[in-house]
KEBA-730189 format. One record per atom (N, C-alpha, C, O): residue in three letters; x, y, z. Coordinates in pm, 1 decimal. Atoms other than C-alpha are relative to their C-alpha. Layout:
+------+----------+----------+----------+
: zaza :        u :        v :        w :
+------+----------+----------+----------+
:  ALA :        X :        Y :        Z :
...
+------+----------+----------+----------+
This chain:
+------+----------+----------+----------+
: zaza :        u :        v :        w :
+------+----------+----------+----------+
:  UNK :     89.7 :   -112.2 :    -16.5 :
:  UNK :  12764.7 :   1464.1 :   5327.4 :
:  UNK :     69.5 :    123.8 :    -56.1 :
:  UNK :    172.0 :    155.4 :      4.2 :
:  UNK :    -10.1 :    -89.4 :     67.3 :
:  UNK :  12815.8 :   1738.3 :   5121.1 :
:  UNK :    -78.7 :     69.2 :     23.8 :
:  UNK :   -178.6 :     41.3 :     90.2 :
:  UNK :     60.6 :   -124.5 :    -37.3 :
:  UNK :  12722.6 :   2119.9 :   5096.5 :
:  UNK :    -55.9 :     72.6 :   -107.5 :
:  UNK :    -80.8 :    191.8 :    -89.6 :
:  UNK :     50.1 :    -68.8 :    148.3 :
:  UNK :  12596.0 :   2214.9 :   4745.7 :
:  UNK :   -161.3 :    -13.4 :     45.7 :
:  UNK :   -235.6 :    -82.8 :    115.1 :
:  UNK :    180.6 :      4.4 :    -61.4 :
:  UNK :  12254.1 :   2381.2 :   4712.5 :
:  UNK :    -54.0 :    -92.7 :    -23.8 :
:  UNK :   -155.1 :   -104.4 :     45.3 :
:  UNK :    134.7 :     59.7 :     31.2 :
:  UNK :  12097.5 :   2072.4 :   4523.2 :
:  UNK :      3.7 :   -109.2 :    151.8 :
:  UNK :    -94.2 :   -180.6 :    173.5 :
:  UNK :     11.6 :     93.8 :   -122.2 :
:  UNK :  12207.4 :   1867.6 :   4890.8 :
:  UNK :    -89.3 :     92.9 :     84.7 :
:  UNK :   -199.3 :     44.9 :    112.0 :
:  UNK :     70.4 :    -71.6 :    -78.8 :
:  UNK :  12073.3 :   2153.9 :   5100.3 :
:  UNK :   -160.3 :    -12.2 :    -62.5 :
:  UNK :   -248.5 :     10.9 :     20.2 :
:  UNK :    142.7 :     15.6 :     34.4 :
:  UNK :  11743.1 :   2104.7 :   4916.9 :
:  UNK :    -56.1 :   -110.0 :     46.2 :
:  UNK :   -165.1 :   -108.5 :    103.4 :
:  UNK :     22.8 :    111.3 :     -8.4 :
:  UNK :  11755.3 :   1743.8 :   4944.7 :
:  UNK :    -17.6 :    -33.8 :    172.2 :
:  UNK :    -88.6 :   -111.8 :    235.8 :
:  UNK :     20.2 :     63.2 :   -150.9 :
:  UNK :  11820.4 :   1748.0 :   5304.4 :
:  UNK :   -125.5 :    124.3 :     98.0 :
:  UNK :   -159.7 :    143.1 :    214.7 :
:  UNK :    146.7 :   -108.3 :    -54.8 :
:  UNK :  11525.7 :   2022.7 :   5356.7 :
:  UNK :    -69.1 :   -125.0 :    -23.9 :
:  UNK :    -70.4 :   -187.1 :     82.4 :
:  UNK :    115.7 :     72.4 :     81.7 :
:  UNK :  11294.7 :   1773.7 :   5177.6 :
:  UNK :     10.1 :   -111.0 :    115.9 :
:  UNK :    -97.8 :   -133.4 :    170.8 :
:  UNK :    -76.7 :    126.6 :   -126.3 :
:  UNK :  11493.4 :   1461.6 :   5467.7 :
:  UNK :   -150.1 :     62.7 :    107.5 :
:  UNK :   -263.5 :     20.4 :    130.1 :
:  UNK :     71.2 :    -34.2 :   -146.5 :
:  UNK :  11385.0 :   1724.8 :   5780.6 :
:  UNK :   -120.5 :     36.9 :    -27.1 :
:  UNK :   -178.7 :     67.9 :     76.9 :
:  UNK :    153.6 :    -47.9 :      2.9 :
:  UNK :  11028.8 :   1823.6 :   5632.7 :
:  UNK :    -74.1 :   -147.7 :     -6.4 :
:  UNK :   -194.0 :   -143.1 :     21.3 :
:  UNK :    -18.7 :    153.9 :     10.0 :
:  UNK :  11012.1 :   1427.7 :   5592.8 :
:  UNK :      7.9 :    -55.0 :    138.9 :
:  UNK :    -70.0 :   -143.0 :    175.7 :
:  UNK :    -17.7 :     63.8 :   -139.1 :
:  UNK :  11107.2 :   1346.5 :   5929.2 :
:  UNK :    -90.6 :    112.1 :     85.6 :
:  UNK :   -122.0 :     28.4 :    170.2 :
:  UNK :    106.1 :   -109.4 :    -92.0 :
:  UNK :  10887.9 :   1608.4 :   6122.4 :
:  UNK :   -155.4 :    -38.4 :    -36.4 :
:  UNK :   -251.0 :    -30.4 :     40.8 :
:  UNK :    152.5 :      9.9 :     39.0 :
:  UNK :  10578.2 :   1514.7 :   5905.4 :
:  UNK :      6.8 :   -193.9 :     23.0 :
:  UNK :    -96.3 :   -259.6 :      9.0 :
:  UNK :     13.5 :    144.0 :    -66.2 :
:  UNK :  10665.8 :   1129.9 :   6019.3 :
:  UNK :    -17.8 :    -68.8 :    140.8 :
:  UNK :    -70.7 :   -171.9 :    182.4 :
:  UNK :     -8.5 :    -37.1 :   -130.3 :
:  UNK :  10740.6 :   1227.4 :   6355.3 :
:  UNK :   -172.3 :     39.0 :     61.2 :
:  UNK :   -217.4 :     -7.4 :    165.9 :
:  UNK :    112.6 :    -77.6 :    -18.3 :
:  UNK :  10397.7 :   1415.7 :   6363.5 :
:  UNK :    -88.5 :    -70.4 :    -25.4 :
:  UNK :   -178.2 :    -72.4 :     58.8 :
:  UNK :     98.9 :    144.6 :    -24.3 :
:  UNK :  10193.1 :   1110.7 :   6236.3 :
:  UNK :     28.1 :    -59.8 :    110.3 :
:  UNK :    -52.4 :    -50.2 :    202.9 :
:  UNK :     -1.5 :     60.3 :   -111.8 :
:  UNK :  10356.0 :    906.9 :   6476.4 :
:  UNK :    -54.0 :     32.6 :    101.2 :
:  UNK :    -97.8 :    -53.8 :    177.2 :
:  UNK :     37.6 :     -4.9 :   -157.7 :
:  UNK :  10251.4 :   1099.6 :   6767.7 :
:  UNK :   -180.2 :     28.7 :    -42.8 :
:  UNK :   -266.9 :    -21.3 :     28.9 :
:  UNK :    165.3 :     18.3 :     65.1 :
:  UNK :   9887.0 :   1153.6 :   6596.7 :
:  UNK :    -18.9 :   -113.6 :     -7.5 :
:  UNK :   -134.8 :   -131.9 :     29.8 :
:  UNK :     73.9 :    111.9 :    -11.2 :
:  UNK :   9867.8 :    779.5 :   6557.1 :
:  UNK :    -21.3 :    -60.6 :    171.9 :
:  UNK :   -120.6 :   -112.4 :    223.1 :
:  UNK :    -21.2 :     65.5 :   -163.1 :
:  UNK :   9965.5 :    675.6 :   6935.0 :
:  UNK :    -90.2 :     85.6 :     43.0 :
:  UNK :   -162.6 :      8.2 :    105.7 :
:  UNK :     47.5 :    -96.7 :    -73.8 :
:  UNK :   9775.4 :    971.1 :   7064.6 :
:  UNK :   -184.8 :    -94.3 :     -1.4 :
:  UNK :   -269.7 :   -134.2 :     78.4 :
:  UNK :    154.2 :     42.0 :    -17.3 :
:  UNK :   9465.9 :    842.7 :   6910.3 :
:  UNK :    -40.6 :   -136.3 :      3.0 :
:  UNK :   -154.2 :   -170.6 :     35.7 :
:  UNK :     53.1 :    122.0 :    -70.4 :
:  UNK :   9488.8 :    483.2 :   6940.4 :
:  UNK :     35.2 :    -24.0 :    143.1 :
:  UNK :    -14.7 :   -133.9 :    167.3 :
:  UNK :     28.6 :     32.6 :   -117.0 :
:  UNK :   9558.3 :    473.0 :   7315.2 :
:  UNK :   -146.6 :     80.9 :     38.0 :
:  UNK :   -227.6 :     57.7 :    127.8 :
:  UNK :    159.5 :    -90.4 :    -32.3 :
:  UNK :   9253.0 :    724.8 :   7303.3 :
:  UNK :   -131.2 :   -107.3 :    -32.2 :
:  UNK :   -247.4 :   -101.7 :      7.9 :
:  UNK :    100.6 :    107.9 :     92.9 :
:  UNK :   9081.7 :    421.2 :   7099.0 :
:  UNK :    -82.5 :     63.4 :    -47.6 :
:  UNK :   -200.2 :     36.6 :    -23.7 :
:  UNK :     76.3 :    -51.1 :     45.4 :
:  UNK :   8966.3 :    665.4 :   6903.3 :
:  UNK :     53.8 :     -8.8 :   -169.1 :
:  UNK :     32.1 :     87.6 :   -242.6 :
:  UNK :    -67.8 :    -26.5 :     98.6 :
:  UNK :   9164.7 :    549.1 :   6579.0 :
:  UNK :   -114.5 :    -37.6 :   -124.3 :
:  UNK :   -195.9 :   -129.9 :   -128.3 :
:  UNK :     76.8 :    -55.9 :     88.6 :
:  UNK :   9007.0 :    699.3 :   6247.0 :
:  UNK :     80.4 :      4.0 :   -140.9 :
:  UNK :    166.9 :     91.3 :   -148.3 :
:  UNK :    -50.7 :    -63.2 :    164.3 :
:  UNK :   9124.4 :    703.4 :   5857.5 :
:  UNK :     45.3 :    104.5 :     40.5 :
:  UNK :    167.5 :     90.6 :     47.2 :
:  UNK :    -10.9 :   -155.6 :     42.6 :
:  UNK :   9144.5 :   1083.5 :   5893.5 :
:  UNK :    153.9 :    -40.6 :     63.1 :
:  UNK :    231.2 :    -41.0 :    -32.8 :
:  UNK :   -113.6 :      0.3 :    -40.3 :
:  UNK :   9472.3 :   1014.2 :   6101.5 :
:  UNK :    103.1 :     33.3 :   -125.5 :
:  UNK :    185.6 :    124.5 :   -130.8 :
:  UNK :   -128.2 :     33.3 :     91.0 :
:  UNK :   9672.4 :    906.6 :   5779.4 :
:  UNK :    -58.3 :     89.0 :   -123.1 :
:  UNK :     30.8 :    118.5 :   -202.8 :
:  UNK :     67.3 :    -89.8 :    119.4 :
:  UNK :   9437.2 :   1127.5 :   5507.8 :
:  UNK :     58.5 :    121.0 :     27.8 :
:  UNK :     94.6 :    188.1 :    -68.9 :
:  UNK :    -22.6 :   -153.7 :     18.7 :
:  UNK :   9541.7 :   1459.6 :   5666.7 :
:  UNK :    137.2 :    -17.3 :    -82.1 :
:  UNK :    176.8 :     65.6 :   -164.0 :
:  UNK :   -121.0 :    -35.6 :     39.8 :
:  UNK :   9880.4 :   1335.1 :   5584.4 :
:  UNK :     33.8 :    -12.3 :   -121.8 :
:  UNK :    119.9 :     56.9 :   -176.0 :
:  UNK :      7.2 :    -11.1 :    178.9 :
:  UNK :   9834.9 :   1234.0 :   5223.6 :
:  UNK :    -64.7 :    161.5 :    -60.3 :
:  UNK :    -50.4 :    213.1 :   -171.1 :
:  UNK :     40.0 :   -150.1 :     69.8 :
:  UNK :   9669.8 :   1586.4 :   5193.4 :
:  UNK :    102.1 :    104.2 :     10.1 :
:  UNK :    126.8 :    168.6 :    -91.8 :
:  UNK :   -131.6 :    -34.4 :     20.5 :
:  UNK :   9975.7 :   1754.8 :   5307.6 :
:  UNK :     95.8 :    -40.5 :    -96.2 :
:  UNK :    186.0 :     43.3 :    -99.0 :
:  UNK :    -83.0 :     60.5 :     66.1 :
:  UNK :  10172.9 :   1564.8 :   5068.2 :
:  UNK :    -14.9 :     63.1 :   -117.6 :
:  UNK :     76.3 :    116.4 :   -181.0 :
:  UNK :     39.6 :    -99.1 :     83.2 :
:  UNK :   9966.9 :   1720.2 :   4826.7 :
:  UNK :     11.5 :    169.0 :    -17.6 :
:  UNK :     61.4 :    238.2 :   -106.4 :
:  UNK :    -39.4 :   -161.2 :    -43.0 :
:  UNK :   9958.2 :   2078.8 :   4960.2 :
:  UNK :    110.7 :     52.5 :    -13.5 :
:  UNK :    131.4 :    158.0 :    -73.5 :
:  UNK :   -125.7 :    -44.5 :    -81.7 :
:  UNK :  10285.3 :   2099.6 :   5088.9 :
:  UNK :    114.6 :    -34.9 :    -83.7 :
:  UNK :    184.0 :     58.4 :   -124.1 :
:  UNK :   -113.3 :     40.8 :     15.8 :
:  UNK :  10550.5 :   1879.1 :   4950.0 :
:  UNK :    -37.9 :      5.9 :   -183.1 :
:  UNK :     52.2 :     48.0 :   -255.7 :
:  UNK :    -20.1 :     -5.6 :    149.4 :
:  UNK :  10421.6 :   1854.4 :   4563.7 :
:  UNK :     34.0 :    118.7 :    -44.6 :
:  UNK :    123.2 :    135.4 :   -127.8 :
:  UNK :   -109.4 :   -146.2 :     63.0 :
:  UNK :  10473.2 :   2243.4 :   4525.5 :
:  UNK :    134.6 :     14.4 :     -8.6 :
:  UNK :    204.4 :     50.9 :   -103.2 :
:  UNK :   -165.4 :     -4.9 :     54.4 :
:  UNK :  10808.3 :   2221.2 :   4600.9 :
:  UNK :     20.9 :   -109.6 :    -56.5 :
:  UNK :     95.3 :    -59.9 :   -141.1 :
:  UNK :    -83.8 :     69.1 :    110.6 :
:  UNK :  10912.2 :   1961.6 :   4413.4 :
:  UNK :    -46.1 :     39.2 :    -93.1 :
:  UNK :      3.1 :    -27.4 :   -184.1 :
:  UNK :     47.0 :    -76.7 :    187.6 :
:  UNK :  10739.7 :   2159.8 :   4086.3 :
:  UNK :    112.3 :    110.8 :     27.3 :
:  UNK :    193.1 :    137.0 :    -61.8 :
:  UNK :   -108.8 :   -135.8 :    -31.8 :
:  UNK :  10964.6 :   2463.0 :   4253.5 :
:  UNK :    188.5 :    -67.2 :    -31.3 :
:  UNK :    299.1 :    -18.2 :    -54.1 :
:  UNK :   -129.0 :     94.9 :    -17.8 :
:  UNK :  11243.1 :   2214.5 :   4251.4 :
:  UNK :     35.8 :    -43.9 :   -178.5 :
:  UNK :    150.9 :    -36.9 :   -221.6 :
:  UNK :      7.9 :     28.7 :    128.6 :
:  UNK :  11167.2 :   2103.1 :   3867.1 :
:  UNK :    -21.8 :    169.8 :    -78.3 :
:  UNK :    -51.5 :    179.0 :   -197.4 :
:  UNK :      7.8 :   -118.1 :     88.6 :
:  UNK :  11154.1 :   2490.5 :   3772.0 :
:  UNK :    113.1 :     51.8 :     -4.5 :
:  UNK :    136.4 :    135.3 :    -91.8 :
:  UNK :   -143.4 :    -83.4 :    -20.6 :
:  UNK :  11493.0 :   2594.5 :   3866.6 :
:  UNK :     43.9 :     20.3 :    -86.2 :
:  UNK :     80.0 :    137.3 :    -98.7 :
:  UNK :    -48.5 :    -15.0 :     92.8 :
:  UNK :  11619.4 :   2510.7 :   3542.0 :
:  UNK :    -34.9 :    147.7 :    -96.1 :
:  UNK :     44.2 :    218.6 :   -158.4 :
:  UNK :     82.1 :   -140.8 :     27.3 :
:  UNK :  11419.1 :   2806.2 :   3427.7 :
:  UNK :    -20.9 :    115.8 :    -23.6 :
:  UNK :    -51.4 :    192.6 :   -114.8 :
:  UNK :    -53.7 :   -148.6 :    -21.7 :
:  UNK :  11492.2 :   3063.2 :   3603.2 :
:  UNK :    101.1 :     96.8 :      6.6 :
:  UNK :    205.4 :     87.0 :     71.2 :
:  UNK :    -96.5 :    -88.9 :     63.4 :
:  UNK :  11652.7 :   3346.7 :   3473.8 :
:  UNK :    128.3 :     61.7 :     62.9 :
:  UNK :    231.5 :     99.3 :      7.2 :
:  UNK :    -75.8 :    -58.1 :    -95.5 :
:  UNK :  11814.1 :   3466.4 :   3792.6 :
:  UNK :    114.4 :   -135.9 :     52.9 :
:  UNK :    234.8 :   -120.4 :     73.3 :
:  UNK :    -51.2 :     96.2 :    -64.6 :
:  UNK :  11897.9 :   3095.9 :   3924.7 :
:  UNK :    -15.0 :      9.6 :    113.0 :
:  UNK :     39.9 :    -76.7 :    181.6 :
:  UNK :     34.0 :     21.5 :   -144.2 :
:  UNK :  11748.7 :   3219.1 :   4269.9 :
:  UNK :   -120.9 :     14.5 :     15.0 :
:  UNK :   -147.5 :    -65.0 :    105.2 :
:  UNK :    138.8 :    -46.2 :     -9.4 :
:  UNK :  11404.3 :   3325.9 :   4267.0 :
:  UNK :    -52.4 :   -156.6 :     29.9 :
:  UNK :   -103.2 :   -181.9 :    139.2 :
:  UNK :     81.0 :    141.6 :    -87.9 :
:  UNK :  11282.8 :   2944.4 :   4302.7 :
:  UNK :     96.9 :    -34.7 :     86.7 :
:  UNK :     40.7 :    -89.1 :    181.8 :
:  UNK :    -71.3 :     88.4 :    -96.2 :
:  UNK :  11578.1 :   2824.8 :   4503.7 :
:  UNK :    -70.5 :    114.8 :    117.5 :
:  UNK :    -89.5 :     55.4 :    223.7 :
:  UNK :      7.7 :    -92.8 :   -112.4 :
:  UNK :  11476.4 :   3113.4 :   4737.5 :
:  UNK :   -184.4 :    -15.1 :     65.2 :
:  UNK :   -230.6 :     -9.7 :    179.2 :
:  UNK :    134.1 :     62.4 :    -21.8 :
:  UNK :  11106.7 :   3019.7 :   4715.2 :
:  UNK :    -20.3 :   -114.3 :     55.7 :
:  UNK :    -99.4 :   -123.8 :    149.5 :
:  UNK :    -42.9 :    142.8 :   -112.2 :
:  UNK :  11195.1 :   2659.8 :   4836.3 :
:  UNK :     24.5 :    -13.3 :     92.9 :
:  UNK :    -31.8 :    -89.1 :    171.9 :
:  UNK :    -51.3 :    -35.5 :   -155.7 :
:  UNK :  11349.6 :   2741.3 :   5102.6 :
:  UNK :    -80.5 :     57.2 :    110.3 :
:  UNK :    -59.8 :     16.1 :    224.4 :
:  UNK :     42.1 :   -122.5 :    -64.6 :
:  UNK :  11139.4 :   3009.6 :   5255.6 :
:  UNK :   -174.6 :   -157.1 :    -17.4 :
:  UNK :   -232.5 :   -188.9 :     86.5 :
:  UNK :     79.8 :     69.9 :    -22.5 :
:  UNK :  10842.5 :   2720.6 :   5127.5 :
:  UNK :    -12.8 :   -121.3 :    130.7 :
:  UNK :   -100.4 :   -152.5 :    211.4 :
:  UNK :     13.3 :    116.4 :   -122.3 :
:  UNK :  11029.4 :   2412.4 :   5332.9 :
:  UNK :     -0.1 :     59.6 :    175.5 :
:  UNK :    -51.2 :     10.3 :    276.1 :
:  UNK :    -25.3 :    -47.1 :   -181.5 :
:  UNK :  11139.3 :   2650.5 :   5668.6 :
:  UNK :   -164.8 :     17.4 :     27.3 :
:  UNK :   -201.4 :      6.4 :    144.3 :
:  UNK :    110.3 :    -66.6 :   -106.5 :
:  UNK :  10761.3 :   2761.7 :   5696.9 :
:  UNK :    -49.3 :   -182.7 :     10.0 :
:  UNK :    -16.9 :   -237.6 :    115.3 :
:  UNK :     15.3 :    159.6 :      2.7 :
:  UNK :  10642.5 :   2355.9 :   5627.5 :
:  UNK :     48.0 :    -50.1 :    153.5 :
:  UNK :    -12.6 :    -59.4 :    260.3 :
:  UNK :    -97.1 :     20.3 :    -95.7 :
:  UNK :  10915.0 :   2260.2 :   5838.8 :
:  UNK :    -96.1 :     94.7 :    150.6 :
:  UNK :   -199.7 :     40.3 :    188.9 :
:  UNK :     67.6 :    -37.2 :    -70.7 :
:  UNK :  10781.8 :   2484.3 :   6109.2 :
:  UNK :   -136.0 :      5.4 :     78.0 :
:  UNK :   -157.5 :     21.8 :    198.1 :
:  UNK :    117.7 :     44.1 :    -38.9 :
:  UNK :  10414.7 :   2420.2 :   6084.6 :
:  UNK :    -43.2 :   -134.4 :     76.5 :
:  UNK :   -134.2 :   -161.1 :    155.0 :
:  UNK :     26.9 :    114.2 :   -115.0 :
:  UNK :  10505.3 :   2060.3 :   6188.4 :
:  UNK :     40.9 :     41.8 :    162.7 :
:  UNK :    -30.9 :     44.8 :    262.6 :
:  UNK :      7.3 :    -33.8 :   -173.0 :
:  UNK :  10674.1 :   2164.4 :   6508.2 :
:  UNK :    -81.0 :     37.2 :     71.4 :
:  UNK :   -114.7 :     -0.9 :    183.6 :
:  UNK :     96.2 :    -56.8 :   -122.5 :
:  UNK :  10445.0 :   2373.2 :   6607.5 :
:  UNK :   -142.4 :    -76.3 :     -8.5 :
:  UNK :   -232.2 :    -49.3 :     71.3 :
:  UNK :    121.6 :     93.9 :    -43.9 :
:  UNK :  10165.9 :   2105.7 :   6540.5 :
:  UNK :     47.3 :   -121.6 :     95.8 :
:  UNK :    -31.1 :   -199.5 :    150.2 :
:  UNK :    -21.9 :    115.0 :    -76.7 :
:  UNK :  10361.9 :   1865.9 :   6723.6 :
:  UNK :     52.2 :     65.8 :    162.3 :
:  UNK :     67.2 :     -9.9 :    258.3 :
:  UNK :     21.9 :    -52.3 :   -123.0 :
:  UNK :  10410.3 :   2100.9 :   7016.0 :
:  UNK :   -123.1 :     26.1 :     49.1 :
:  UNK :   -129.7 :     34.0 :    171.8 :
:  UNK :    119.1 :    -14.3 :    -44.3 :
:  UNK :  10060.3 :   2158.2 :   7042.4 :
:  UNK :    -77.5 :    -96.1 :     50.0 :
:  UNK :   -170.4 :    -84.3 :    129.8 :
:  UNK :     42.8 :    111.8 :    -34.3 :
:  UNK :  10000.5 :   1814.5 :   7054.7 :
:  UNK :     12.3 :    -61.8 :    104.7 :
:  UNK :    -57.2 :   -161.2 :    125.7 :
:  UNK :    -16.3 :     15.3 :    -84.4 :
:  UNK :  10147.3 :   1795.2 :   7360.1 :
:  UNK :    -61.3 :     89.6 :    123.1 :
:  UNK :    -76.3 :     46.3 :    237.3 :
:  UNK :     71.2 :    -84.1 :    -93.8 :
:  UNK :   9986.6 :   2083.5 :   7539.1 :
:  UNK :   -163.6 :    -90.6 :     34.2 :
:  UNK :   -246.1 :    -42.1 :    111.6 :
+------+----------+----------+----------+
């Protein structure tokens, strides 16, 4: 385990990965003991995938790019913490 930014990216991409797996999981159990299980369960999460995770990896394929060398790394970041965040707080809600 190493500390270079392209690992710190990689292991953003891990915990936005494990929170949005974490967050199905409890969306699938939730709604099949509800026996209410539906497609949409696993669609929202292919639409996130889309939304969420393909921007940054285009942010991730622009770096080379940029002129500064931070303006996207700084956009990534600030993209995965809010990501990152939106699962928690959907998976805390899920429990309320």
């Amino acid at each position: 385990m190493t500390f270079t930014l392209a690992d710190w990216m990689i292991y953003t991409l891990w915990v936005l990965f494990g929170f949005m797996m974490l967050d199905f999981l409890i969306a699938f159990a939730q709604s099949f003991w509800r026996g209410s299980l539906h497609p949409n369960v696993a669609l929202v999460y292919l639409k996130d995938m889309l939304y969420y995770v393909l921007p940054m990896n285009l942010l991730m394929s622009l770096i080379s790019i940029d002129p500064t060398g931070w303006i996207f790394v700084i956009g990534y970041f600030i993209g995965g913490l809010a990501v990152i965040s939106k699962y928690v707080l959907d998976i805390i809600s899920r429990f309320r």
